[in-house]
C-alpha positions in Angstrom: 0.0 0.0 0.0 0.8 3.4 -0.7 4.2 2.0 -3.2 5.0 3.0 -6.4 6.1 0.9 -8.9 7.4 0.4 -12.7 8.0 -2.7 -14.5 8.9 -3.7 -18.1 6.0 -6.4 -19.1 6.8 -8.6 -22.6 4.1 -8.5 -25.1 4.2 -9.8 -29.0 5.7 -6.6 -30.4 8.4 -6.2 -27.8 8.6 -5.0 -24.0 5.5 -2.1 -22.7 6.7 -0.1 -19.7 4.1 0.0 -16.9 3.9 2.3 -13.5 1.4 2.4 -11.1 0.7 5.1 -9.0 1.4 5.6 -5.0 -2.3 6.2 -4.5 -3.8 4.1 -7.3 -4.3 0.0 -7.3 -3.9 -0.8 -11.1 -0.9 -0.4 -13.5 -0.9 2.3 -16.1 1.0 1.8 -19.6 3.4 4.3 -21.1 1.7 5.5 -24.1 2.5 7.9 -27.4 0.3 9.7 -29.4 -0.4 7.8 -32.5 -1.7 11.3 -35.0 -2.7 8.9 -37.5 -4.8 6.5 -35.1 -5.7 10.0 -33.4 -5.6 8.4 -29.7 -2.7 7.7 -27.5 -1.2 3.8 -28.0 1.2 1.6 -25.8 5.2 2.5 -26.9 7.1 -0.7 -27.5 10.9 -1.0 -26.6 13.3 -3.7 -27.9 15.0 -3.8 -24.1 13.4 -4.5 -20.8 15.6 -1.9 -18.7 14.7 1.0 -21.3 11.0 0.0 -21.4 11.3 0.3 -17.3 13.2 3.4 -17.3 10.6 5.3 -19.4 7.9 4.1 -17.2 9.9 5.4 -14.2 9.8 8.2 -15.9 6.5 8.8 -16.8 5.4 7.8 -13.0 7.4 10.1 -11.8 6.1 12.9 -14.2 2.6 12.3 -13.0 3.2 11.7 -9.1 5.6 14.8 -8.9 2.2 16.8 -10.4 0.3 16.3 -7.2 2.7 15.4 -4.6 2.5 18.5 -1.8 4.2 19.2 1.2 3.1 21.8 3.3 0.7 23.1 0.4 3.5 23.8 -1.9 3.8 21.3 -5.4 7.0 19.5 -4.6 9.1 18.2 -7.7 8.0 20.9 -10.0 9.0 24.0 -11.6 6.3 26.4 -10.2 6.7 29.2 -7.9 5.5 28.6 -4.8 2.7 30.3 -4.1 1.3 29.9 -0.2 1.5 32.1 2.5 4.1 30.1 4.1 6.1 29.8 1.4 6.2 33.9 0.5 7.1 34.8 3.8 9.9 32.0 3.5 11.0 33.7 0.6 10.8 37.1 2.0 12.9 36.3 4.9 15.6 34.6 2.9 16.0 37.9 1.6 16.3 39.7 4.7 19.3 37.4 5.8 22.3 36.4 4.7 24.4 33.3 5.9 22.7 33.9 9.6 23.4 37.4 9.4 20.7 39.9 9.1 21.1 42.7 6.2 19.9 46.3 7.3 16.6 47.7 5.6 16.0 51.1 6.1 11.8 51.6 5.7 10.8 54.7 4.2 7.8 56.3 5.8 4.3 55.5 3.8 5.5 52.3 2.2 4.8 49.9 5.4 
């Protein structure tokens, strides 16, 4: 429970990456979209390791989307964007290496 996993699974055309999800029961297969089928279909690798790196991957990908700590998106790009997180920011600025910068505060600007 509450374990991710990826595994390379053989099939007729060669080996299918599959990942399942940390919250989720069933395995999900890496897929590319086919523009001449107009839908996404399951990507085939000649190698076992490669077709379980790529589903690593993708798991990854989508688990790293939601994941939160604190109410801030872990594993991402984005800003952060809580309260928490903006005053974390804003103190980083104020100090340096332990060492607390001076800030004169003009009148009217509080």
């Amino acid at each position: 429970m509450n374990q991710s996993e990826a595994r390379a699974k053989l099939t007729e055309y060669g080996y299918v990456g599959e990942y399942r999800l940390s919250w989720r029961t069933e395995y999900f297969t890496v897929t590319e979209w086919n523009a001449a089928a107009n839908k996404p279909t399951p990507k085939t690798f000649k190698n076992p390791l490669i077709a379980e790196l790529f589903a690593w991957r993708e798991k990854h990908k989508r688990e790293e989307a939601v994941m939160r700590r604190d109410g801030d998106t872990i594993g991402t790009i984005e800003a952060p964007t809580t309260q928490k997180a903006l005053a974390k920011s804003q103190a980083d600025k104020l100090f340096s290496k332990g060492r607390m910068i001076n800030v004169q505060r003009i009148a009217g600007e509080a």
